[in-house]
Steps between C-alpha positions, in 0.01 A plus 500: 500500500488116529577287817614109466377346802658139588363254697425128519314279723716390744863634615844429388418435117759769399317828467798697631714384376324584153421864626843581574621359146181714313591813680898455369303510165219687526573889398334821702324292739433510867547176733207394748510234786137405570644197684458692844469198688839347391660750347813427279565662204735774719721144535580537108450900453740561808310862474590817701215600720445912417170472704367328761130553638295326781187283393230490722255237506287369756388603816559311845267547814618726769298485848513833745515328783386882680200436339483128451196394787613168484117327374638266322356575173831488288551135637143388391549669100891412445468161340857487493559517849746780461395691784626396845309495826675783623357720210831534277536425109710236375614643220623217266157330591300774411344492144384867512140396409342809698260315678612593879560864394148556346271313787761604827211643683743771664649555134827438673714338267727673206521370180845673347611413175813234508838585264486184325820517275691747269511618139779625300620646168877395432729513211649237342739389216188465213309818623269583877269249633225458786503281756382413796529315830228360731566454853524148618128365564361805386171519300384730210723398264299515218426888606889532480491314191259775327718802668839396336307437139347857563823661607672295191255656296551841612883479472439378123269784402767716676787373285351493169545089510332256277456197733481371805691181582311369828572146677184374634449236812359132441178386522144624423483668846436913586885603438456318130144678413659827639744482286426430197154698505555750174817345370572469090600112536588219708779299471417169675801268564426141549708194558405197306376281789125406600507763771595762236230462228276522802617819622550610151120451442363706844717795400356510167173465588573840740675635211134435319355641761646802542502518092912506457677346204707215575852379439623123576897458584600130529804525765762170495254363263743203416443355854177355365493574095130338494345704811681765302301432148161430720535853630548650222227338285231623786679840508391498117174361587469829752624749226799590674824517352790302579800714440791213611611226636788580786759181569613384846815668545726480796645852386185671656592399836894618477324830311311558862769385734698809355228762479426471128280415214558239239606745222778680749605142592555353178372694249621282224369194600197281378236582744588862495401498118228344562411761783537736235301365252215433786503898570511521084188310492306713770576809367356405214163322590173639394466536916787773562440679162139536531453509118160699528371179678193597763380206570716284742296211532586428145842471633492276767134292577 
């Protein structure tokens, strides 16, 4: 079994918009959201939710006030002033540290675990797919992050599938090194701007790291054709493969607006082909095939 992870340093380069495209091409796979924290590949897959299960996270501080003595000792350790002088919890100000529920004198304050968001396995048009929703200002993400790439996993093994099409979150934070801890290959998409070598850069020294081959996508690479040739000439000097160059297209945007991918769109058009020949290209990299390689860091360095 192989698993595609997507990603890039910073939101909005296109990285949906790719997934949903790949998994309209890719063949006995299973679809994975990792992007718990903004969710949006359901916005393509429209999918039908067959399961739905509650994901607990963190824990918030709960004071008995039966037993609560009033000292005063909560006030002094909550650095976060999230406990009132009348002894009760503010709940979105709590960080569920610990700290007043180990040293309350009285041991008078709970510490129950919080239902942070949901999971779900749903059915769409190009096979099922995991996903995810965290509630609003929740933490733990990247714990949700690593139980929707588990549960992925488990539904792959369970239907016999050869890959696992997962679209990761932005950034080099937690929810990026949970999810692509393990994977076959990262695709990194980068825009050809300043900001986007940058951010191509941190995410492949994580991908380093975490010793993962790398992929380089170029998305609307004619905006800037010489940011787009500098990027590519240090993605060779990293030993990672680019496999395309994606145009600006205002066909992407009238794709989402009706709940589709480039290919259902317009699936004769240019940038469709070239979609194509992108998901062509990673297929066939040394990365996704493996070839008998076993050392990574002679992939990407």
């Amino acid at each position: 079994m192989r698993e595609l992870v997507i990603i890039s340093g910073k939101g909005g380069t296109g990285k949906t918009c790719l997934t949903a495209a790949f998994a309209s091409l890719a063949e006995n796979s299973v679809l994975c959201d990792a992007d718990v924290d903004a969710a949006n590949l359901h916005l393509l897959m429209n999918p039908k939710i067959k399961k739905r299960t509650d994901f607990m996270g963190g824990s918030i501080a709960e004071i008995r006030t039966a037993d609560c003595t009033e000292c005063g000792r909560c006030l002094e350790l909550c650095k976060f002033e999230a406990i009132s002088e009348e002894f009760v919890v503010d709940a979105i100000s709590c960080e569920g540290c610990g700290v007043c529920v180990d040293l309350c004198p009285e041991q008078a304050i709970d510490f129950p675990v919080q239902k942070c968001g949901e999971w779900f396995i749903s059915d769409t048009r190009y096979g099922e797919m995991i996903h995810a929703r965290l509630g609003i200002a929740e933490e733990n993400s990247g714990k949700l992050v690593s139980l929707v790439r588990q549960q992925a996993k488990m539904l792959a093994e369970e239907k016999g599938s050869e890959l696992i099409l997962t679209d990761g979150p932005p950034g080099i934070g937690c929810p990026v090194i949970a999810a692509i801890g393990g994977a076959t290959a990262l695709l990194i998409v980068v825009e050809p701007t300043v900001s986007g070598i940058h951010d191509m850069l941190r995410v492949a020294d994580l991908a380093v790291h975490f010793k993962i081959p790398g992929l380089v996508c170029v998305n609307k690479y004619d905006l800037n054709t010489d940011m787009t040739s500098k990027i590519e000439a240090v993605a060779e000097e990293r030993n990672m493969k680019v496999v395309g160059r994606v145009p600006f297209d205002s066909l992407f945007t009238k794709a989402m607006v009706e709940g589709k991918n480039i290919l259902e769109y317009r699936q004769n058009s240019e940038v469709a082909a070239t979609v194509r020949k992108v998901w062509d290209e990673i297929l066939q990299s040394p990365s996704m095939n493996l070839m008998g390689l076993k050392d990574f860091s002679a992939v990407i360095k």
